[in-house]
N, C-alpha and C positions, 0 to 999 in steps of 0.2 A: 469422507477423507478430507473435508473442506476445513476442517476442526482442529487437525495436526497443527500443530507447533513443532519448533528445533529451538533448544540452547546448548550451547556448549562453551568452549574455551579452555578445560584442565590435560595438562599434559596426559600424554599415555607413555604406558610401559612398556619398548617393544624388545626382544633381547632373542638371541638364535641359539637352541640347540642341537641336540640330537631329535628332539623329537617333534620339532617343527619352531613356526614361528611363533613366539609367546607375546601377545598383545595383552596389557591388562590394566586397569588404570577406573578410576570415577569419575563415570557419566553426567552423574550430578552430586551435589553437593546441597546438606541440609543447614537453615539456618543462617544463610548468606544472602546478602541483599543484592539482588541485580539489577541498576539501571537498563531499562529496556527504551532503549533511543531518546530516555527524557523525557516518553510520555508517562511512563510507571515504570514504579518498583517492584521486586516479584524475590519471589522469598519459597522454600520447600520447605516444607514441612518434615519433619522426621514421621517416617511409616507412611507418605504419603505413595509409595509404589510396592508395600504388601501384599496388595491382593493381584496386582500384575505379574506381579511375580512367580512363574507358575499357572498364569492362567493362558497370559498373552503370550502368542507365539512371535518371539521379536527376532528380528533377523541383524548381522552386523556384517554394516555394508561400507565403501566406500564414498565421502561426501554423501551420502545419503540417499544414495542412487547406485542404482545396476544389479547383477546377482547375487546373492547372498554368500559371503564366505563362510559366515557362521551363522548356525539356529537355535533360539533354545529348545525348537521342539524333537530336534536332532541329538540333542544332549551336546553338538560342538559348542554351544554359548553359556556360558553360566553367569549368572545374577543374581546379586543379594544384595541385601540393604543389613548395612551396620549403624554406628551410631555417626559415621561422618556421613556416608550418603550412598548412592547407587552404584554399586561394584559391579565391574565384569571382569571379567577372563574366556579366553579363548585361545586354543593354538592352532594356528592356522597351518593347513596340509603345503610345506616348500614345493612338490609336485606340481599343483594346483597353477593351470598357467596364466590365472586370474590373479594366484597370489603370485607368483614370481614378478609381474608385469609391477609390482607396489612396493615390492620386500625394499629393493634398493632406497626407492623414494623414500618409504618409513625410517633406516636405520639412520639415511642423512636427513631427516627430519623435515622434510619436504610436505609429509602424512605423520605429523608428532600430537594432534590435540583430538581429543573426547568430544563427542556432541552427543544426541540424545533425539528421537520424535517423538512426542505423547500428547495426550488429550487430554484435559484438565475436565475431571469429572466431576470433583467438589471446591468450589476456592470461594473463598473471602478478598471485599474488599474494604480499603480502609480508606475511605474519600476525603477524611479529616484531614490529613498528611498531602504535602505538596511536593513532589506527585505524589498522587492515589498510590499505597502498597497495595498488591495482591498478594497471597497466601494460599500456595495450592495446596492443599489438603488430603488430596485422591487425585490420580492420573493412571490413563491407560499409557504402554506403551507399545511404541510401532518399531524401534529399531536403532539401536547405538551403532557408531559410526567415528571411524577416524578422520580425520576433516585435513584441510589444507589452510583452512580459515574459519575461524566458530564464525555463523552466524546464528543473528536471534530471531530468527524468521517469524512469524507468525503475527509480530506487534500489532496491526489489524484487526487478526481474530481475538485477542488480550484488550481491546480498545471497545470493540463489542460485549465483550463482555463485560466490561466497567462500566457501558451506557444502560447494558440490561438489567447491572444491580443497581447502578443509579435511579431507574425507573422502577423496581421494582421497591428500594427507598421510599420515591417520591408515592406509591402509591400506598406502600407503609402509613405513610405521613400523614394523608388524606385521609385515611378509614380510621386511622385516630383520632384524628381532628374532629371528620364528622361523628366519630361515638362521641366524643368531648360534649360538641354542641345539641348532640341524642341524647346524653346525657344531664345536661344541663337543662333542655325545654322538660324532658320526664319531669326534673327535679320543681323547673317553675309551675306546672301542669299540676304535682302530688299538693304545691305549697298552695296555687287558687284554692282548690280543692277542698284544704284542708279549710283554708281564710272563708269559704262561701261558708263551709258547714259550722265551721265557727257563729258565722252572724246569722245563719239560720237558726241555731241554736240559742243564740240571748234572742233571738228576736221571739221563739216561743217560750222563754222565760219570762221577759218582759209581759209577753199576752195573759201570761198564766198566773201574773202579782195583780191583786186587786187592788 
């Protein structure tokens, strides 16, 4: 669980009818550049939460803690990705004295913005660029949430991971280098080689001119 990341920050939808409370609104958004505190950039990929979709049982909770109002493996959560980004919906049971304890705070907006936890399972980075972009690619998720304040929690674990591509770069770098100079002693190696059997050769031509 050490791996979890939170972004958020996009309004949600919340509006009362008959048939409970309707939260609905994007978790995330694709294709948008996010300053993460000025140490990197971070960017979603479109399709990058497909295979979560459906797999992961993501629960939608309050600031990102407590008991779950809604599941998707309950069928109360629903989740799809369009071409802007990662959609929910959900109506929450007014019953519910978990949800009554929130309703008021949501409709005065007190609980008005989207956040998100997931796990970046495939991401690019781009170290050329000051700051470094990442590029997640593929992410599990753990759970959307109506917030009282987006945080970008996680900049730490995003910070590890830019020193592990960096090192993995740097180690890039080095096994091309060394094939470079593997390459290059073969090539002086084949060129003696070739230059010995050369002067071996006039030298028994020479022997063999009377």
């Amino acid at each position: 669980m050490t791996d979890i990341e939170r972004r958020g920050g996009i309004p949600a939808e919340i509006r009362a009818d008959e048939d409970g409370i309707k939260v609905s609104g994007y978790a995330a958004v694709f294709g948008e550049i996010t300053d993460i505190g000025g140490y990197f950039r971070e960017v979603i990929e479109r399709g990058a939460f497909v295979e979560a979709i459906g797999r992961d049982d993501v629960v939608f909770v309050i600031n990102h803690d407590g008991l779950p109002l809604a599941r998707t493996r309950s069928g109360t959560l629903r989740l799809s990705e369009d071409e802007h980004g990662l959609h929910m919906e959900t109506v929450l049971d007014p019953e519910d004295p978990d949800v009554k304890s929130i309703v008021g705070k949501m409709k005065r907006g007190d609980l008005d913005k989207m956040s998100f936890a997931f796990r970046a399972d495939v991401q690019e980075w781009d170290d050329a660029q000051d700051p470094p972009l990442r590029t997640i690619k593929k992410a599990s998720l753990y759970d959307v949430s109506i917030v009282t304040t987006p945080a970008y929690d996680g900049t730490s674990i995003g910070l590890r991971s830019l020193e592990s591509a960096r090192a993995e770069a740097e180690k890039a770098r080095e096994a091309a280098q060394r094939k470079k100079e593997n390459d290059l002693a073969a090539k002086r190696r084949i060129a003696e080689r070739r230059a010995t059997t050369e002067q071996r050769i006039r030298g028994i031509r020479q022997d063999a001119t009377p």
